[in-house]
PDB file of the backbone (N, CA, C, O) and the ligand in Angstrom, with CONECT records:
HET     ZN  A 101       1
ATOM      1  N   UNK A   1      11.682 -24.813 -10.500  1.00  0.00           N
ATOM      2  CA  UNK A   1      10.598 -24.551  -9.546  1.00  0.00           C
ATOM      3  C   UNK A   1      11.003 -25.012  -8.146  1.00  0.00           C
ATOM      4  O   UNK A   1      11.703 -26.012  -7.989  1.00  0.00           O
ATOM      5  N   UNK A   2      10.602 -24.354  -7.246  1.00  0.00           N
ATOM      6  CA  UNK A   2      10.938 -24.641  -5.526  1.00  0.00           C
ATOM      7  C   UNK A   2       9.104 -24.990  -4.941  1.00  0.00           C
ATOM      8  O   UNK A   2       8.029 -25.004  -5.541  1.00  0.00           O
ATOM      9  N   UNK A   3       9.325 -25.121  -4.156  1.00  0.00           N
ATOM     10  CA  UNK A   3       7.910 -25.696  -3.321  1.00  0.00           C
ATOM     11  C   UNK A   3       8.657 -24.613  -1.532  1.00  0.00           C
ATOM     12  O   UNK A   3       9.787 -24.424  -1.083  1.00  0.00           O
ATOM     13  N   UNK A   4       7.510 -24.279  -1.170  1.00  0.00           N
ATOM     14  CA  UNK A   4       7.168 -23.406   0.144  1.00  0.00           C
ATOM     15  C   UNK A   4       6.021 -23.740   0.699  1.00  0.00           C
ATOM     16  O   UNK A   4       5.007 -23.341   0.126  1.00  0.00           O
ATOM     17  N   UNK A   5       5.919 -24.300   1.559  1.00  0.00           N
ATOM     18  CA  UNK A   5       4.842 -24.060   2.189  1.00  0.00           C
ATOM     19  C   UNK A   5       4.086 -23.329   3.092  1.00  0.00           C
ATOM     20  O   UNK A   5       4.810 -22.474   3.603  1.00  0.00           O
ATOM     21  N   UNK A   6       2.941 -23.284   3.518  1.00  0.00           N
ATOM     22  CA  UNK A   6       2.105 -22.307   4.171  1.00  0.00           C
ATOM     23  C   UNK A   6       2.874 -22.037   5.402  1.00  0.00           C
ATOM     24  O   UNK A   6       3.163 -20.871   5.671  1.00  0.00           O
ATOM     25  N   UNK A   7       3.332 -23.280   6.390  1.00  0.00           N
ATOM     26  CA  UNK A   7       4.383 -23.518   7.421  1.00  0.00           C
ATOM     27  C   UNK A   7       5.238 -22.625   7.413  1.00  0.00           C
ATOM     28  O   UNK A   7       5.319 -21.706   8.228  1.00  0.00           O
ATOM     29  N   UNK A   8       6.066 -22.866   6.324  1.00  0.00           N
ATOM     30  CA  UNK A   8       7.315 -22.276   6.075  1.00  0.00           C
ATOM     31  C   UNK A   8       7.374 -20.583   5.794  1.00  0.00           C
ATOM     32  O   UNK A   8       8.316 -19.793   5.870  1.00  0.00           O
ATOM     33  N   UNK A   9       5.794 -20.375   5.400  1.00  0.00           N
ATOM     34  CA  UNK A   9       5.576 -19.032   5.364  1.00  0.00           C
ATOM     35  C   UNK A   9       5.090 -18.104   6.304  1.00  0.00           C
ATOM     36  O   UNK A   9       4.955 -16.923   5.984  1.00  0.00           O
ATOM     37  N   UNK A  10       4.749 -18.610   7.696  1.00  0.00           N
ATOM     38  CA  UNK A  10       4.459 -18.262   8.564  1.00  0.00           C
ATOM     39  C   UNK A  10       2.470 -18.560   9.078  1.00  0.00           C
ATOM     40  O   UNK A  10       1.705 -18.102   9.927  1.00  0.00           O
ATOM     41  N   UNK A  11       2.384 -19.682   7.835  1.00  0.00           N
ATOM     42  CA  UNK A  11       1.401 -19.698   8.007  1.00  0.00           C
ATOM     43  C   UNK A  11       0.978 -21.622   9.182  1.00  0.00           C
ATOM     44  O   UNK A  11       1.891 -22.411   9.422  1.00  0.00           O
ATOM     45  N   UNK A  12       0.000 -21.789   9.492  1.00  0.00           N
ATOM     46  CA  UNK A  12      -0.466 -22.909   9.987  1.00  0.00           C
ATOM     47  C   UNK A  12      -0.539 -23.950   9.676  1.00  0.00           C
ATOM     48  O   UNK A  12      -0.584 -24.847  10.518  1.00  0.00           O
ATOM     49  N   UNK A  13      -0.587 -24.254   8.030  1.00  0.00           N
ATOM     50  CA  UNK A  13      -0.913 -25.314   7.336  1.00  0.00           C
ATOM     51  C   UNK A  13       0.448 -26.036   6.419  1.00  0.00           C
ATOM     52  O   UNK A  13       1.595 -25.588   6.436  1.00  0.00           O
ATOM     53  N   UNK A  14       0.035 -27.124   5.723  1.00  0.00           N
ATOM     54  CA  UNK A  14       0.968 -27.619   4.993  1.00  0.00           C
ATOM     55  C   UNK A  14       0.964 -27.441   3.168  1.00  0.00           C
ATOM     56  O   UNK A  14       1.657 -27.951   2.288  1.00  0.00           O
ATOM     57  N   UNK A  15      -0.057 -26.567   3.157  1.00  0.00           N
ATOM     58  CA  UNK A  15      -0.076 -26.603   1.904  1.00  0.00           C
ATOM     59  C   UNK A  15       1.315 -25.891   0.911  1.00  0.00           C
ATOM     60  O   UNK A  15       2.238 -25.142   1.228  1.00  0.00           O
ATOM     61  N   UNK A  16       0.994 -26.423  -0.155  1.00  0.00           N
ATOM     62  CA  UNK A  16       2.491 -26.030  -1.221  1.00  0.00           C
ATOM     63  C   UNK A  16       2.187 -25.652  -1.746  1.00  0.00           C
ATOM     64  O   UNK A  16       1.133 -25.900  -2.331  1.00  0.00           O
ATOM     65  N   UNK A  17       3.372 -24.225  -2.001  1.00  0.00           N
ATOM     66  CA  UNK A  17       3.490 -23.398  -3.521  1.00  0.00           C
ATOM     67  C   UNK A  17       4.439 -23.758  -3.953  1.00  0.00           C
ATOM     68  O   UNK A  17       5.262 -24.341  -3.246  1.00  0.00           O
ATOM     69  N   UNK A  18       4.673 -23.491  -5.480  1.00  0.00           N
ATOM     70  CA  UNK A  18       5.443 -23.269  -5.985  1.00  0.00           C
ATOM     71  C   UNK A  18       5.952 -22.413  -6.725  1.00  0.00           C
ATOM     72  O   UNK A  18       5.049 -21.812  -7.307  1.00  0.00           O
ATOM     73  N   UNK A  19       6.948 -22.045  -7.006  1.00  0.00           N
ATOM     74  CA  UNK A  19       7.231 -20.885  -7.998  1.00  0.00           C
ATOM     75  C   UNK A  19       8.604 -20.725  -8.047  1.00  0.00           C
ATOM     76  O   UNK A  19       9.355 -21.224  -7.209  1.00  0.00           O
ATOM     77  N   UNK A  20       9.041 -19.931  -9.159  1.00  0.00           N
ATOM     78  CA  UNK A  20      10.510 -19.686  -9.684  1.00  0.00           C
ATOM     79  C   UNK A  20      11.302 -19.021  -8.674  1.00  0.00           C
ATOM     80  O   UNK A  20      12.482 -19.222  -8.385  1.00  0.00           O
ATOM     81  N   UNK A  21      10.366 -18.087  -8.111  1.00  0.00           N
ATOM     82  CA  UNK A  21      10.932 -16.958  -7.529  1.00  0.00           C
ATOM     83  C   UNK A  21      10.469 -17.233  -5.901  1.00  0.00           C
ATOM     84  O   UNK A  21       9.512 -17.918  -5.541  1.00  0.00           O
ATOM     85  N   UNK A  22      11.440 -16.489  -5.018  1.00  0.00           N
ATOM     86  CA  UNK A  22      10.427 -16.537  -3.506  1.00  0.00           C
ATOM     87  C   UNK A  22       9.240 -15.171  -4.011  1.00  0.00           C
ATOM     88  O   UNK A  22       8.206 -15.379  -3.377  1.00  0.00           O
ATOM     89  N   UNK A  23       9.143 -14.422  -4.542  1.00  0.00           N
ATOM     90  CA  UNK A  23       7.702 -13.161  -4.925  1.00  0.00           C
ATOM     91  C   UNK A  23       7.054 -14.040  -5.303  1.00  0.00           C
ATOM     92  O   UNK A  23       5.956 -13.944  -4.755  1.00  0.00           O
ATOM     93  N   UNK A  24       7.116 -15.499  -6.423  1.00  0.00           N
ATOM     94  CA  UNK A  24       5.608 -16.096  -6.648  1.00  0.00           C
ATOM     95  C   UNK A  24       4.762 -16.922  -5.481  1.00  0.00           C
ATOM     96  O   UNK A  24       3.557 -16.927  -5.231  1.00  0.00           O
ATOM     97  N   UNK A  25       6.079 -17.742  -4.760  1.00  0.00           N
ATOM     98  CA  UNK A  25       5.538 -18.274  -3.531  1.00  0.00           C
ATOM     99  C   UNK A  25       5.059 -17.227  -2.546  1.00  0.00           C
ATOM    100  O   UNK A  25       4.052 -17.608  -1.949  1.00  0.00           O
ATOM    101  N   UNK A  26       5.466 -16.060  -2.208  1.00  0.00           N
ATOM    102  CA  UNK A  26       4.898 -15.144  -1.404  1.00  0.00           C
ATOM    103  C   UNK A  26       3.406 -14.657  -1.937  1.00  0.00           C
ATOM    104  O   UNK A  26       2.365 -14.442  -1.317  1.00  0.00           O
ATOM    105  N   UNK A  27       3.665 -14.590  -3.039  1.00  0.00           N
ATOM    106  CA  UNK A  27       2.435 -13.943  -3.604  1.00  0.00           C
ATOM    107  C   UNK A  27       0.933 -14.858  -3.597  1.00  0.00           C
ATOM    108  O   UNK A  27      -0.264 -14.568  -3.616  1.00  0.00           O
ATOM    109  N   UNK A  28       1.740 -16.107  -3.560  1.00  0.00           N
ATOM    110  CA  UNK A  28       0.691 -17.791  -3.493  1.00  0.00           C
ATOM    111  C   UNK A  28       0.416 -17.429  -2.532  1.00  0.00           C
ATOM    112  O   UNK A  28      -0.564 -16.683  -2.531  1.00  0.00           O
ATOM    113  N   UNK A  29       1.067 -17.716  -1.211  1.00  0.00           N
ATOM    114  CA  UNK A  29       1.183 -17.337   0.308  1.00  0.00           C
ATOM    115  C   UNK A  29      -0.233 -16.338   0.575  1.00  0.00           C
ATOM    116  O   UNK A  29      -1.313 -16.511   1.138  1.00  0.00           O
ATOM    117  N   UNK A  30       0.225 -15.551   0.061  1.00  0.00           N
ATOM    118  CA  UNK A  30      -1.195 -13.602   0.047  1.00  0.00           C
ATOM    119  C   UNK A  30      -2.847 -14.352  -0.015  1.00  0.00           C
ATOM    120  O   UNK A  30      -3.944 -14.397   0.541  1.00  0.00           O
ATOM    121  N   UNK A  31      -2.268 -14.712  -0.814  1.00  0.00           N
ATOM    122  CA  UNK A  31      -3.579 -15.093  -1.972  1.00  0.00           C
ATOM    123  C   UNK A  31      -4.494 -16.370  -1.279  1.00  0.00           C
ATOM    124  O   UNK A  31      -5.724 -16.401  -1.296  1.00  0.00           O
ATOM    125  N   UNK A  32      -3.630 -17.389  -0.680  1.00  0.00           N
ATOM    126  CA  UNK A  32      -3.809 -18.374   0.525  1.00  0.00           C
ATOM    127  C   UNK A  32      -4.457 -17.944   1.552  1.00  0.00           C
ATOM    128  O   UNK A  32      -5.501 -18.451   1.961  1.00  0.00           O
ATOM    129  N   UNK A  33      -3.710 -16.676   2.201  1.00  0.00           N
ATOM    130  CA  UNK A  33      -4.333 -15.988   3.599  1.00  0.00           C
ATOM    131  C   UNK A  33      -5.576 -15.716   3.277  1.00  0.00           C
ATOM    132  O   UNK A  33      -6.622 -15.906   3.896  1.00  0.00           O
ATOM    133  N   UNK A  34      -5.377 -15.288   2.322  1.00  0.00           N
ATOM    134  CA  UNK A  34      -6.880 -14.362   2.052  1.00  0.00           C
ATOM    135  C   UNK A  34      -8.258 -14.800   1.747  1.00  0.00           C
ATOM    136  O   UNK A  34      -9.363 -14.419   2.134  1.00  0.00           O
ATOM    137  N   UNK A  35      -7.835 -15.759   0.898  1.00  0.00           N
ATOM    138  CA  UNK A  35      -8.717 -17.155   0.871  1.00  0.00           C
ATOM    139  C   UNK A  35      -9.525 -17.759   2.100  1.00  0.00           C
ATOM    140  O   UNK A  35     -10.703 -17.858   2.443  1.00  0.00           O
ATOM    141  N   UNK A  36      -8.062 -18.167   2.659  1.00  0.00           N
ATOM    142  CA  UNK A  36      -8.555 -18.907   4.064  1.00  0.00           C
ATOM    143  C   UNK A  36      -9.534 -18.177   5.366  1.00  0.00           C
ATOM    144  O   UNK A  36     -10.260 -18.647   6.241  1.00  0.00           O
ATOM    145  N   UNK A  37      -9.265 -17.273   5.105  1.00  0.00           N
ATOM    146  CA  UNK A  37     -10.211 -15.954   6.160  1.00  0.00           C
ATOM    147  C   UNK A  37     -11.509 -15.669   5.870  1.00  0.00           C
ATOM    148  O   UNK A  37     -12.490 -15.368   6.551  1.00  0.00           O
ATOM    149  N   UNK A  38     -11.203 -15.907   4.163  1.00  0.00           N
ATOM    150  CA  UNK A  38     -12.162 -15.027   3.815  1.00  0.00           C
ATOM    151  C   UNK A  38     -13.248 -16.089   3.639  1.00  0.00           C
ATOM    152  O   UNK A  38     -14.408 -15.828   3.321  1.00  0.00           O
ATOM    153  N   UNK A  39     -12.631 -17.636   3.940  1.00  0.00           N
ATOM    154  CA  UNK A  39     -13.583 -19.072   3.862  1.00  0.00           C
ATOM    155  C   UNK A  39     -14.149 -19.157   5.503  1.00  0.00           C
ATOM    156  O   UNK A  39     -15.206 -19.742   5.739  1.00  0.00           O
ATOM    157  N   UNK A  40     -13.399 -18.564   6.528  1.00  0.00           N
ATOM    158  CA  UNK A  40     -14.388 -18.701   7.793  1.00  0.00           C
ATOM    159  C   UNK A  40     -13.102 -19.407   8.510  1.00  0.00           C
ATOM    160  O   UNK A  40     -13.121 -20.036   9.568  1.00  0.00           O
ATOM    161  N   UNK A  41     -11.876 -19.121   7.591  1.00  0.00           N
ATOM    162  CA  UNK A  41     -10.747 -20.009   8.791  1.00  0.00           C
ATOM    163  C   UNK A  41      -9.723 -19.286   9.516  1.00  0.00           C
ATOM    164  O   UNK A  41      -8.658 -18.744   9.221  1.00  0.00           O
ATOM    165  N   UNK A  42     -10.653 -19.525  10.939  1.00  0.00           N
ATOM    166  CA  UNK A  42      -9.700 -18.401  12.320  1.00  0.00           C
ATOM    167  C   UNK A  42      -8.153 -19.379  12.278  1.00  0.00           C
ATOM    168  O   UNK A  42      -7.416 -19.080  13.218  1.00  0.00           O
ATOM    169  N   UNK A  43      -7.727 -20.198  11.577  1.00  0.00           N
ATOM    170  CA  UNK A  43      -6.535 -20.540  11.952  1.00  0.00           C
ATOM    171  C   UNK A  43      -5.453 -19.771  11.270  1.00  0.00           C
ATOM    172  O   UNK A  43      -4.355 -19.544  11.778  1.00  0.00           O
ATOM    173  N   UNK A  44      -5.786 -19.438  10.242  1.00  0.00           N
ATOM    174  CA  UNK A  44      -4.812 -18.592   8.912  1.00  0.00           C
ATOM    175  C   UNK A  44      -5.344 -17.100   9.448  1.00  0.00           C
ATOM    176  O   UNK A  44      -5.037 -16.319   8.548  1.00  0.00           O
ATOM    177  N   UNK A  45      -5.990 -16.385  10.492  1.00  0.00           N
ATOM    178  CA  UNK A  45      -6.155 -15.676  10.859  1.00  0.00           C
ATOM    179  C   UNK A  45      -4.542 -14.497  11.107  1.00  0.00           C
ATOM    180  O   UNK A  45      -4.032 -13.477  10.644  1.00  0.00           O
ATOM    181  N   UNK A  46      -4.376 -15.300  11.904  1.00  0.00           N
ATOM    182  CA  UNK A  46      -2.906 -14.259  12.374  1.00  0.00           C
ATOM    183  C   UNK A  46      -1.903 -14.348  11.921  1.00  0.00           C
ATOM    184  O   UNK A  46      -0.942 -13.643  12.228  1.00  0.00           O
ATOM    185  N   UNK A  47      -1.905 -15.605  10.743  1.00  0.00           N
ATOM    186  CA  UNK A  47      -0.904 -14.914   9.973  1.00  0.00           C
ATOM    187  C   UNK A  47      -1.518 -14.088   8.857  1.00  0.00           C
ATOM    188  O   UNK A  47      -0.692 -13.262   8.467  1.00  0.00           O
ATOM    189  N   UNK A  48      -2.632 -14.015   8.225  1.00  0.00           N
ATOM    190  CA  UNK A  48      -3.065 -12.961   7.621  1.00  0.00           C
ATOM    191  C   UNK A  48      -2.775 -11.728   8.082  1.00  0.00           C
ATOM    192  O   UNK A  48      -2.295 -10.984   7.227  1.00  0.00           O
ATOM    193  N   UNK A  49      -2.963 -11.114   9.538  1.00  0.00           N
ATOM    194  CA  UNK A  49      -2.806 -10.312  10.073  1.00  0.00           C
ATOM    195  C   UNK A  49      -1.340  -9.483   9.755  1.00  0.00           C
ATOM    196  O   UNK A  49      -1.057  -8.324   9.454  1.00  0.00           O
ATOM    197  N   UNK A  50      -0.624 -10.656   9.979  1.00  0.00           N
ATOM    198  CA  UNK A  50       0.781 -10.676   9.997  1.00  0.00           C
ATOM    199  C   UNK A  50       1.480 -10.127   8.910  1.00  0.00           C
ATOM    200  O   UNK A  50       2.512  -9.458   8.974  1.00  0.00           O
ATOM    201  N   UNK A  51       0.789 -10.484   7.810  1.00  0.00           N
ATOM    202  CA  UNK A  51       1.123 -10.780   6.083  1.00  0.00           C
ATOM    203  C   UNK A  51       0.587  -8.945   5.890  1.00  0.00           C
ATOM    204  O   UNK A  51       1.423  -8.239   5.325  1.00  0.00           O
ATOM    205  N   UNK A  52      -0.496  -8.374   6.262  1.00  0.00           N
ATOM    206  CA  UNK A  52      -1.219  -7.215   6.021  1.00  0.00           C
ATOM    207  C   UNK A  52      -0.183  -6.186   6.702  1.00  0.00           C
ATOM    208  O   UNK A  52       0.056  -5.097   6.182  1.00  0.00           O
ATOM    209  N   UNK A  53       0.418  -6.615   7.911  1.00  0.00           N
ATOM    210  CA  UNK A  53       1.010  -5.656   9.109  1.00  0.00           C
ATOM    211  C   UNK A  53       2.542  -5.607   8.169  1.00  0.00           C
ATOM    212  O   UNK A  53       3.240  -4.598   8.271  1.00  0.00           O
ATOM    213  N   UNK A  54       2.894  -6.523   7.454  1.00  0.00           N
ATOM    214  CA  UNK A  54       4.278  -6.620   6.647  1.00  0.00           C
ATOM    215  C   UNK A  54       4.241  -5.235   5.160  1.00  0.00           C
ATOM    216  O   UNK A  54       5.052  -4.341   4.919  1.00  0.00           O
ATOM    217  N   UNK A  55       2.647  -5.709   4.284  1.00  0.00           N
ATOM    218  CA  UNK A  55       2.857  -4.428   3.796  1.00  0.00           C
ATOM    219  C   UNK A  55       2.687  -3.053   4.521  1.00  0.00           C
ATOM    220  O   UNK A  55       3.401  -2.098   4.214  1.00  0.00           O
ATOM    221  N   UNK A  56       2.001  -2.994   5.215  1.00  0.00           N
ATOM    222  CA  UNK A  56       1.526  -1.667   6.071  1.00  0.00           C
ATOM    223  C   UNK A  56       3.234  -1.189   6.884  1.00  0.00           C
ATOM    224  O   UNK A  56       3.429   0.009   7.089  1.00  0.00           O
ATOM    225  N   UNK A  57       3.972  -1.877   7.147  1.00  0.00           N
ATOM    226  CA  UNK A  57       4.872  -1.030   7.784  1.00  0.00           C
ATOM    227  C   UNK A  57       6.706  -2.102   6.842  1.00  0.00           C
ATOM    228  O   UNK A  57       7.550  -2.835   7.359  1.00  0.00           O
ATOM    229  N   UNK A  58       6.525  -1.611   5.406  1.00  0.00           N
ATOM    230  CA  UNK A  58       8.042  -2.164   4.870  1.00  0.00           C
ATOM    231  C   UNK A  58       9.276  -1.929   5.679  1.00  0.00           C
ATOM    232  O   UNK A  58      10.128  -2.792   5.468  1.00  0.00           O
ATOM    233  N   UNK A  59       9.563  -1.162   6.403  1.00  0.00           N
ATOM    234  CA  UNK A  59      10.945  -2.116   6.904  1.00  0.00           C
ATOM    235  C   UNK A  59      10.949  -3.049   7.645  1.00  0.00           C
ATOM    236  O   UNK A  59      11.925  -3.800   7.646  1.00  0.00           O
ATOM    237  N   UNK A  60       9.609  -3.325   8.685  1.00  0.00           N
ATOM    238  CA  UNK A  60       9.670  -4.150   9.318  1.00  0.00           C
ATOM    239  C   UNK A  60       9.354  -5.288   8.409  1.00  0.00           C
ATOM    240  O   UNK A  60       9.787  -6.376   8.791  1.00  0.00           O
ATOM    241  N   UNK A  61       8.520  -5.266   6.996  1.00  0.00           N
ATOM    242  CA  UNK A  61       8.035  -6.057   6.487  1.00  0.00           C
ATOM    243  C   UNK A  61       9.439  -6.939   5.709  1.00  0.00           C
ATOM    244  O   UNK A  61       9.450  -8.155   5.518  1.00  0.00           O
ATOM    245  N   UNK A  62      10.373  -6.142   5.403  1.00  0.00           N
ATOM    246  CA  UNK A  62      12.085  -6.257   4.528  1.00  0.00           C
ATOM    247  C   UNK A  62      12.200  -7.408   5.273  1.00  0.00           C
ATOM    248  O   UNK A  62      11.958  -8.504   4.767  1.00  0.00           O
ATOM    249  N   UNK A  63      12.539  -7.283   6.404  1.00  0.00           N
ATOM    250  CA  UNK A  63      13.127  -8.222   7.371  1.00  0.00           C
ATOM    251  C   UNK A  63      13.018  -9.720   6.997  1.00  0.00           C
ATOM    252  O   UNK A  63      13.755 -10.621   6.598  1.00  0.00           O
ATOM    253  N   UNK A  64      11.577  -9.503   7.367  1.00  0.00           N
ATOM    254  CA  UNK A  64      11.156 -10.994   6.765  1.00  0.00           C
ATOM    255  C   UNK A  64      10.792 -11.506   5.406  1.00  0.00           C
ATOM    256  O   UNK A  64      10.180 -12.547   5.168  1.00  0.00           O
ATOM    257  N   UNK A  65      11.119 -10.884   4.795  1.00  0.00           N
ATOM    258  CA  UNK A  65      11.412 -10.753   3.171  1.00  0.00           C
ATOM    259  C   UNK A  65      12.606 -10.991   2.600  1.00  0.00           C
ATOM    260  O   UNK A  65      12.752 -11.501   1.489  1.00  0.00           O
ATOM    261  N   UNK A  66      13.614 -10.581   3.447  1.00  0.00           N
ATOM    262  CA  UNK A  66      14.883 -10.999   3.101  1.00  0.00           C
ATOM    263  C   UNK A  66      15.018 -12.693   3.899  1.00  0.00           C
ATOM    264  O   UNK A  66      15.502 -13.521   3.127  1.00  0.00           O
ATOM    265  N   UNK A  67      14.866 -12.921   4.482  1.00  0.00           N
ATOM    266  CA  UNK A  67      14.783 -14.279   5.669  1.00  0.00           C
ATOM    267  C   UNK A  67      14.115 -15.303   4.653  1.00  0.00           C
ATOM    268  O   UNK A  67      14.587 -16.381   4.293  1.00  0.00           O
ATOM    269  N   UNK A  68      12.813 -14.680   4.239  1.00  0.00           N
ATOM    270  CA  UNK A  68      12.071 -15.643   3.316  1.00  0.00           C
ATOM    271  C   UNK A  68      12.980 -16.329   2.438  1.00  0.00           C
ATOM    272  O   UNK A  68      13.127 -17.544   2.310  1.00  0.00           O
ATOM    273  N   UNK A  69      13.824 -14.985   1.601  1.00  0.00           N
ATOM    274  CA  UNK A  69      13.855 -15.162   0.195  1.00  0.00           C
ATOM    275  C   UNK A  69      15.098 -15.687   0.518  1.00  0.00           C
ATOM    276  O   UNK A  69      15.549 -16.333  -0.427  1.00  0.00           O
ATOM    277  N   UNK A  70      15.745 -15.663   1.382  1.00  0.00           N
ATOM    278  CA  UNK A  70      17.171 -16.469   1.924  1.00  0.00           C
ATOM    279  C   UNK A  70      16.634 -17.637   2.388  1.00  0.00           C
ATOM    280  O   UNK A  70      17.555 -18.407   2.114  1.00  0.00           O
ATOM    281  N   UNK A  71      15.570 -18.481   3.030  1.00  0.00           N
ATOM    282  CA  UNK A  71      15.303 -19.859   2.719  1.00  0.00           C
ATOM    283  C   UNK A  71      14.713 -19.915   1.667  1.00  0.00           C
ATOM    284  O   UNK A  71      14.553 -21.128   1.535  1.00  0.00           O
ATOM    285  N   UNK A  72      14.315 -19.485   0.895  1.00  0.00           N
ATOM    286  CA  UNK A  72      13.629 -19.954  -0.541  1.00  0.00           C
ATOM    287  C   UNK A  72      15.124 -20.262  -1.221  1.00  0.00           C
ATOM    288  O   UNK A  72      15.217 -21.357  -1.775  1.00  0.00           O
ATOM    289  N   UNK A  73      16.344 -19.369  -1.232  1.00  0.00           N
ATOM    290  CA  UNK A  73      17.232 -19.638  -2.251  1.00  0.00           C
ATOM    291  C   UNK A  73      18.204 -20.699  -2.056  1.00  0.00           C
ATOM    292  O   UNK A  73      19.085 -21.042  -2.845  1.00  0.00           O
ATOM    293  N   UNK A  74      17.848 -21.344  -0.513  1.00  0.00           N
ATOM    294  CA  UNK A  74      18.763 -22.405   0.147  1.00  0.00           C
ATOM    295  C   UNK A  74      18.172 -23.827  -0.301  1.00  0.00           C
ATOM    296  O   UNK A  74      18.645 -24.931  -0.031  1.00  0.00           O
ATOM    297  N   UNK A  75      16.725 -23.460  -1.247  1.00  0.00           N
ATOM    298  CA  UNK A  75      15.941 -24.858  -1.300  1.00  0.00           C
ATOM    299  C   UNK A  75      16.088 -25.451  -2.426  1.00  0.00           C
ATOM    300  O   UNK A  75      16.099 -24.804  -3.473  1.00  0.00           O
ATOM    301  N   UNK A  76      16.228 -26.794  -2.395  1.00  0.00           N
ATOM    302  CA  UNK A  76      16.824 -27.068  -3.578  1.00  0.00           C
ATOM    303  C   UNK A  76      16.037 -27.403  -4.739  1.00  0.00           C
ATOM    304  O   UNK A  76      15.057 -28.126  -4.562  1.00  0.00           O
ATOM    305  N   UNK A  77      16.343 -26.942  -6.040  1.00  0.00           N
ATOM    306  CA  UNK A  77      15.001 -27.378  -7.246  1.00  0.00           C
ATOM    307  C   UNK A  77      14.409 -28.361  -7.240  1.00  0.00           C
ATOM    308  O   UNK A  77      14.595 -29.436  -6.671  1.00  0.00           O
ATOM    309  N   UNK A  78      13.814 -28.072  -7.761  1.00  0.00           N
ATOM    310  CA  UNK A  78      12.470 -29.418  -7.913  1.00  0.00           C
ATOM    311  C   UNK A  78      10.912 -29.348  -7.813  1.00  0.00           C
ATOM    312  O   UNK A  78      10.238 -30.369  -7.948  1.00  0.00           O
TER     313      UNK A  78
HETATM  314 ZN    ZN A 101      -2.323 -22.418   4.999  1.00  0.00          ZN2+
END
């Protein structure tokens, strides 16, 4: 298991995921934004935005998908 955080995901906060893969931490990540917006919090705002604008246009979204999943694979277990 690796740990990512909201930070590290482009998001505002410090909270941690974890998961095997960088797709489970991304997918934590989704699920976080969506949460947080959908609780009344303008701070996780733009990266929600951000996270929505990544599926809506995949190559630009690749980019930072590959970047992710290249610091996710640099992190060390635990
Ligand atoms: Zn957060």
């Amino acid at each position: 298991m690796k740990t990512m955080t909201c930070n590290q995901l482009g998001g505002p906060c410090d909270l941690e995921h974890r998961g095997e893969t960088a797709d489970d931490v991304i997918k934590a990540q989704d699920a976080h934004l969506k949460e947080a917006v959908g609780g009344g919090d303008a701070a996780h705002q733009e990266a929600a935005d951000a996270m929505s604008a990544r599926w809506a246009d995949p190559a630009g979204g690749m980019a930072w998908y590959e970047e992710t999943k290249k610091s996710f694979d640099a992190l060390p277990q635990g």
